[in-house]
N, CA and C atoms as a LAMMPS dump frame, in Angstrom:
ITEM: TIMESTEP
0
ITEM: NUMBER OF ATOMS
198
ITEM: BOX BOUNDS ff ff ff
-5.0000000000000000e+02 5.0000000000000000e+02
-5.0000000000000000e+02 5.0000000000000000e+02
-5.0000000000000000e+02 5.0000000000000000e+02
ITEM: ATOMS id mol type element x y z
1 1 1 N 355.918 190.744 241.581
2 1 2 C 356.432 190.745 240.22
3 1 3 C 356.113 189.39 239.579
4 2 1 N 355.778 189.208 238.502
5 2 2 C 354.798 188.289 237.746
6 2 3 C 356.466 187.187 237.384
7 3 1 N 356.277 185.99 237.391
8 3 2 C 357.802 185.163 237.193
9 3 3 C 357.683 185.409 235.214
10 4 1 N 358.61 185.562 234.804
11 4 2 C 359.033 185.997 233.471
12 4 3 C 358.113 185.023 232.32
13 5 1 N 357.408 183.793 232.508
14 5 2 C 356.919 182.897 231.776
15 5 3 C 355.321 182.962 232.368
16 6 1 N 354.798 183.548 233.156
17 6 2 C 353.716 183.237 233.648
18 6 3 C 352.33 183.81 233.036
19 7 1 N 352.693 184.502 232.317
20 7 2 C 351.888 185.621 231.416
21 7 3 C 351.207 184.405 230.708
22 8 1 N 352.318 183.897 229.791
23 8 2 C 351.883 182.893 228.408
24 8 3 C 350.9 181.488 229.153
25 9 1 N 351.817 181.489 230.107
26 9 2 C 350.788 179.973 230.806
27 9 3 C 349.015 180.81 231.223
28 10 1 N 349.368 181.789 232.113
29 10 2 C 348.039 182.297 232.795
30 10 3 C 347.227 182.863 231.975
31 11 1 N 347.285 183.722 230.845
32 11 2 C 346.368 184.226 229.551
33 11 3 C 345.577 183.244 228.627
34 12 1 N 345.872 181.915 228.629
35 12 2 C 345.173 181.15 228.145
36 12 3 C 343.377 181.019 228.896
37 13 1 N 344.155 180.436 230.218
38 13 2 C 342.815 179.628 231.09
39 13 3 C 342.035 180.88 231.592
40 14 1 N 343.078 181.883 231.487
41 14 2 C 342.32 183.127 232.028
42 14 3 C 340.894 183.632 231.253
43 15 1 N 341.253 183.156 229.819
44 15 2 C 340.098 183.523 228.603
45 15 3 C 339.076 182.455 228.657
46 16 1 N 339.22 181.11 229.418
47 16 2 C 338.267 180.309 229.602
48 16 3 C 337.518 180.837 229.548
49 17 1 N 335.705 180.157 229.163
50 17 2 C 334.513 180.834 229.986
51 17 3 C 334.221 180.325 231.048
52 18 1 N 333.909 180.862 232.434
53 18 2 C 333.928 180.782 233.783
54 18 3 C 335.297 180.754 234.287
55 19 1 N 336.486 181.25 234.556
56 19 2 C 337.615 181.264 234.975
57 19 3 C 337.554 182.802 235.45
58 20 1 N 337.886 182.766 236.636
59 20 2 C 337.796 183.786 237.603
60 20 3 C 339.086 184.711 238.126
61 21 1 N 339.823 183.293 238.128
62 21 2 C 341.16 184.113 238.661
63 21 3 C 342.191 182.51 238.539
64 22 1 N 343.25 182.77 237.975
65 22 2 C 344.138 181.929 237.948
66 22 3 C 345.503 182.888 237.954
67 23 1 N 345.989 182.173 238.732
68 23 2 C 347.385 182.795 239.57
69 23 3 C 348.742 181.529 240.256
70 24 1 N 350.004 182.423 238.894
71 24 2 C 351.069 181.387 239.674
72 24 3 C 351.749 182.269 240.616
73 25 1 N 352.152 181.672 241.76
74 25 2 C 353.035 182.125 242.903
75 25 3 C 354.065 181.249 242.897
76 26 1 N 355.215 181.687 243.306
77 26 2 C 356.649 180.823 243.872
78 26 3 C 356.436 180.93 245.231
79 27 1 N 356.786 179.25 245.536
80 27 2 C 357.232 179.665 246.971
81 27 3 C 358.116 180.491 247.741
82 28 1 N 357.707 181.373 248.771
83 28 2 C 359.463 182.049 248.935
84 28 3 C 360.159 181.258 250.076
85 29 1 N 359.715 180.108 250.948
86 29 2 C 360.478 179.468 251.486
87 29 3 C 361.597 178.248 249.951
88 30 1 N 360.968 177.635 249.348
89 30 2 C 361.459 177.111 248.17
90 30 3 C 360.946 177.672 246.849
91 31 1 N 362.115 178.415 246.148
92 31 2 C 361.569 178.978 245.004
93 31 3 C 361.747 177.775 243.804
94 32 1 N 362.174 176.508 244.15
95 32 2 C 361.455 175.562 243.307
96 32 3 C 360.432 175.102 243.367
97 33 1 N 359.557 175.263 243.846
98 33 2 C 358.131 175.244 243.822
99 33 3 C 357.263 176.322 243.631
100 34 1 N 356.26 175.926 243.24
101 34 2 C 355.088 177.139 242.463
102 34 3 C 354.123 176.462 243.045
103 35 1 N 353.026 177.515 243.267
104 35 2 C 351.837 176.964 243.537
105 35 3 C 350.716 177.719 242.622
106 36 1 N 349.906 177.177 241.457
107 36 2 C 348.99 177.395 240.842
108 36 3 C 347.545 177.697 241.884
109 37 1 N 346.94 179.045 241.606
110 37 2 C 345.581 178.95 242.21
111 37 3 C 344.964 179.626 241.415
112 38 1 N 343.276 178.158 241.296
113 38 2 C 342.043 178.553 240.234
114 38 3 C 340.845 178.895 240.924
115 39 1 N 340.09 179.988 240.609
116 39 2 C 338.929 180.159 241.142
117 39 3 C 338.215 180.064 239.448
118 40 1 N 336.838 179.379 239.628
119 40 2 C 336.186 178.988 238.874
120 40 3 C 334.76 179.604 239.247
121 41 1 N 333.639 179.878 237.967
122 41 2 C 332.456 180.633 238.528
123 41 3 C 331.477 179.198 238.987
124 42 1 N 331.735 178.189 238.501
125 42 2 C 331.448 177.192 239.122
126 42 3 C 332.182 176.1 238.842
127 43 1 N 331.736 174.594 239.421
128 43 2 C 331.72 173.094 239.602
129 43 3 C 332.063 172.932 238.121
130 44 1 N 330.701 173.195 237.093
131 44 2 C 330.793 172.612 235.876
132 44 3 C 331.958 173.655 234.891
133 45 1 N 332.341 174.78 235.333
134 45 2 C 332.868 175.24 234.168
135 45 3 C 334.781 174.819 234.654
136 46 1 N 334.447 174.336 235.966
137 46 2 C 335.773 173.873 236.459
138 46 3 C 336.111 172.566 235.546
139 47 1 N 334.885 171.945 235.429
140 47 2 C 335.132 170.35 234.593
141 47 3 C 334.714 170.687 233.366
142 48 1 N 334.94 171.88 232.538
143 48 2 C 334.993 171.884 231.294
144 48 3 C 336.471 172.104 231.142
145 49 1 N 336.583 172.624 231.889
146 49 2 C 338.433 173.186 231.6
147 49 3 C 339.069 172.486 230.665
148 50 1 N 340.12 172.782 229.877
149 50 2 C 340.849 172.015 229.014
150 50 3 C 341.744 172.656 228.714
151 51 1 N 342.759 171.474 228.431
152 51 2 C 343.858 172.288 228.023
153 51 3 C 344.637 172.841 226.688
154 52 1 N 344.851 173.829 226.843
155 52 2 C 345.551 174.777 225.69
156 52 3 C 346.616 174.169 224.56
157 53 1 N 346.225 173.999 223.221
158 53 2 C 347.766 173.588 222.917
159 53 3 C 348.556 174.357 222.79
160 54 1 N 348.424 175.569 222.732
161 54 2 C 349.626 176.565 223.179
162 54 3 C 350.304 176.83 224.479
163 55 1 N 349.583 175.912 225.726
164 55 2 C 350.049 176.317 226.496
165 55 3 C 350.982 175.326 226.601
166 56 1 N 352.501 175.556 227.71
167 56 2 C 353.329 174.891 227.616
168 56 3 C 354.173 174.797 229.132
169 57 1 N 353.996 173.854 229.976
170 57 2 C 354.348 174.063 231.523
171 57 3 C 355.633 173.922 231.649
172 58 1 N 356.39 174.863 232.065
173 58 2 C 358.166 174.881 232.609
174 58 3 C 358.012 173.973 233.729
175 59 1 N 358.571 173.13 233.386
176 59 2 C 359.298 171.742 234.464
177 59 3 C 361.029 171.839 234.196
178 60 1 N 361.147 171.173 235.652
179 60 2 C 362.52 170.719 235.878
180 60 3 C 362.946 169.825 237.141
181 61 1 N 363.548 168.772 236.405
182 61 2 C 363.318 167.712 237.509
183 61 3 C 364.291 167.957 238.254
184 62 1 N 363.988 167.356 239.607
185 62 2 C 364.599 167.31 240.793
186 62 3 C 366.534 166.367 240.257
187 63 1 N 367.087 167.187 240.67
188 63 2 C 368.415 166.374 240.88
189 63 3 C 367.97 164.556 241.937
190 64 1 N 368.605 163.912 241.324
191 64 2 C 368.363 162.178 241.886
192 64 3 C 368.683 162.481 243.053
193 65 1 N 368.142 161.938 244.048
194 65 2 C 368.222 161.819 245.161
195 65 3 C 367.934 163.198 245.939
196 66 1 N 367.102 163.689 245.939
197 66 2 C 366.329 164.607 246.552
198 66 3 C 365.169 164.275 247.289
């Protein structure tokens, strides 16, 4: 099941040209962590990448002392 915000982040880079597959996962040992994975059709269209100003990354910081 896709996490409720992941659509808006992943539909951007997804429309890149050369972007293959971009995919967020939660960890299920810690579901505060995510792990982003990019497959790119190559090297150079990996270092064209850029970022979206619509796109917008959900953060949340760690409680102090963690």
């Amino acid at each position: 099941m896709p996490l409720p915000w992941s659509r808006r982040v992943t539909r951007p880079t997804r429309a890149e040209p050369g972007s293959l597959r971009y995919q967020v996962h939660r960890d299920a040992a810690d579901p505060t962590t995510l792990v982003f994975y990019e497959l790119w059709r190559s090297a150079g269209d990996l270092a064209r990448r850029g970022r979206h100003a619509g796109t917008t990354w959900p953060t949340r910081k760690k409680p102090s002392g963690s």
